[in-house]
N, C-alpha and C positions, 0 to 999 in steps of 0.2 A: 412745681410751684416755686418751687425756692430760686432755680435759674428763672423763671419769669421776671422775679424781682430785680434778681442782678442785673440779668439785661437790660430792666427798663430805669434801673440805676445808672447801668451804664451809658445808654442811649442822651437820657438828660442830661449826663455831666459833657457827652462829646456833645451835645448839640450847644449847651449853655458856655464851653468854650470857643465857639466861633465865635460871635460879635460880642464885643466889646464895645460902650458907646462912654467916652468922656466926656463929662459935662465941659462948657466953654462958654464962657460970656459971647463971644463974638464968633460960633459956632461951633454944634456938638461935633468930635472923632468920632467917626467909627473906625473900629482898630479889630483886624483876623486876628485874632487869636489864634488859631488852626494855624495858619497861614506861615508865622513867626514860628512856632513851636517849632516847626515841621523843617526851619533854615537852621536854628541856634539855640545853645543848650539851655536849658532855663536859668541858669547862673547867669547868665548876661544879663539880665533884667531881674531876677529875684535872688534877693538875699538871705541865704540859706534856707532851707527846704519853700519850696514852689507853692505859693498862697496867691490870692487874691489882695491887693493893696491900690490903695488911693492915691494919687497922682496928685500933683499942684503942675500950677504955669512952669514954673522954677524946673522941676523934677523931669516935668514931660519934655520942656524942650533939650533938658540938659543929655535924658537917655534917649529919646527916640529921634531928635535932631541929628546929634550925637553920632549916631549908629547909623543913621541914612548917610551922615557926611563921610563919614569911616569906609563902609560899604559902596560910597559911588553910588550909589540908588537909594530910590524911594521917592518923596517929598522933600522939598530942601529950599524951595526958592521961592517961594511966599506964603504966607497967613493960611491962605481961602486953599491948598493945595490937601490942607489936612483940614481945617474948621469948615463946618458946612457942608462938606462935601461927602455926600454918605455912599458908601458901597467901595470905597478906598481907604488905603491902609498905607 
Protein backbone atom coordinates (compact mmCIF):
# COMPACT_ATOMS: atom_id res chain seq x y z
CA UNK A 1 0.00 0.00 0.00
CA UNK A 2 2.35 2.38 1.05
CA UNK A 3 4.49 2.03 -2.54
CA UNK A 4 1.08 2.40 -4.14
CA UNK A 5 1.05 5.97 -2.80
CA UNK A 6 4.60 6.73 -3.78
CA UNK A 7 4.08 5.81 -7.04
CA UNK A 8 0.98 7.52 -7.82
CA UNK A 9 2.78 10.60 -5.98
CA UNK A 10 5.33 10.05 -8.18
CA UNK A 11 3.54 9.58 -11.43
CA UNK A 12 1.50 13.07 -10.65
CA UNK A 13 4.39 15.10 -10.03
CA UNK A 14 6.34 13.73 -13.43
CA UNK A 15 3.27 14.08 -15.46
CA UNK A 16 2.39 17.73 -13.82
CA UNK A 17 6.10 18.67 -14.89
CA UNK A 18 5.64 18.40 -18.39
CA UNK A 19 3.37 21.35 -19.55
CA UNK A 20 3.76 24.29 -18.31
CA UNK A 21 1.24 27.00 -19.84
CA UNK A 22 2.11 30.90 -19.37
CA UNK A 23 -0.64 33.11 -19.30
CA UNK A 24 -0.06 35.99 -22.20
CA UNK A 25 -2.25 38.87 -23.17
CA UNK A 26 -1.51 38.25 -26.82
CA UNK A 27 -1.09 34.39 -26.54
CA UNK A 28 -0.74 31.58 -23.79
CA UNK A 29 3.20 29.52 -23.82
CA UNK A 30 3.17 26.24 -23.49
CA UNK A 31 6.66 25.54 -22.00
CA UNK A 32 8.14 21.37 -21.56
CA UNK A 33 9.15 21.46 -18.61
CA UNK A 34 10.53 17.68 -19.13
CA UNK A 35 12.04 18.76 -22.03
CA UNK A 36 14.32 21.71 -20.39
CA UNK A 37 15.05 19.71 -17.30
CA UNK A 38 16.45 16.97 -19.15
CA UNK A 39 19.27 19.82 -21.34
CA UNK A 40 20.19 22.17 -18.17
CA UNK A 41 20.71 22.22 -14.54
CA UNK A 42 17.87 23.87 -12.65
CA UNK A 43 20.14 26.67 -11.50
CA UNK A 44 19.75 28.27 -14.91
CA UNK A 45 16.37 29.15 -14.37
CA UNK A 46 15.74 28.71 -10.44
CA UNK A 47 16.94 30.52 -7.79
CA UNK A 48 18.22 28.44 -5.23
CA UNK A 49 16.45 25.21 -4.40
CA UNK A 50 13.91 24.24 -7.71
CA UNK A 51 10.19 25.65 -7.10
CA UNK A 52 7.53 26.44 -9.04
CA UNK A 53 7.53 30.57 -9.73
CA UNK A 54 5.54 33.18 -11.81
CA UNK A 55 6.90 34.76 -14.58
CA UNK A 56 6.25 38.44 -15.92
CA UNK A 57 6.67 39.83 -19.64
CA UNK A 58 10.00 41.40 -18.17
CA UNK A 59 11.38 38.07 -16.52
CA UNK A 60 10.21 35.68 -19.37
CA UNK A 61 11.64 37.38 -22.23
CA UNK A 62 14.85 38.31 -20.20
CA UNK A 63 15.52 34.31 -19.19
CA UNK A 64 13.97 32.29 -21.94
CA UNK A 65 14.84 34.71 -24.91
CA UNK A 66 17.91 34.96 -23.31
CA UNK A 67 18.76 31.28 -23.18
CA UNK A 68 17.28 30.56 -26.80
CA UNK A 69 19.79 33.52 -28.02
CA UNK A 70 22.69 32.05 -25.94
CA UNK A 71 21.97 28.46 -27.21
CA UNK A 72 21.39 29.28 -31.01
CA UNK A 73 18.02 27.48 -30.74
CA UNK A 74 14.66 27.59 -29.95
CA UNK A 75 12.24 30.55 -30.63
CA UNK A 76 13.83 33.91 -31.08
CA UNK A 77 12.52 35.70 -34.17
CA UNK A 78 9.01 36.71 -33.53
CA UNK A 79 5.93 37.05 -30.83
CA UNK A 80 3.57 34.17 -32.34
CA UNK A 81 6.92 31.61 -32.36
CA UNK A 82 6.22 31.17 -28.60
CA UNK A 83 2.49 33.12 -27.94
CA UNK A 84 -0.35 31.07 -29.21
CA UNK A 85 1.46 28.40 -30.37
CA UNK A 86 0.67 25.29 -28.16
CA UNK A 87 2.64 22.14 -28.26
CA UNK A 88 6.12 24.26 -28.56
CA UNK A 89 8.52 25.14 -26.21
Amino acid sequence: MKYGIYTLLLTFIVATADAKVFKAYNGDIDFNHSKHMGMYPCKDCHEGAPRAFGIDKQSGHKLCIGCHKKEGAGPIRHCSECHGNTKKD
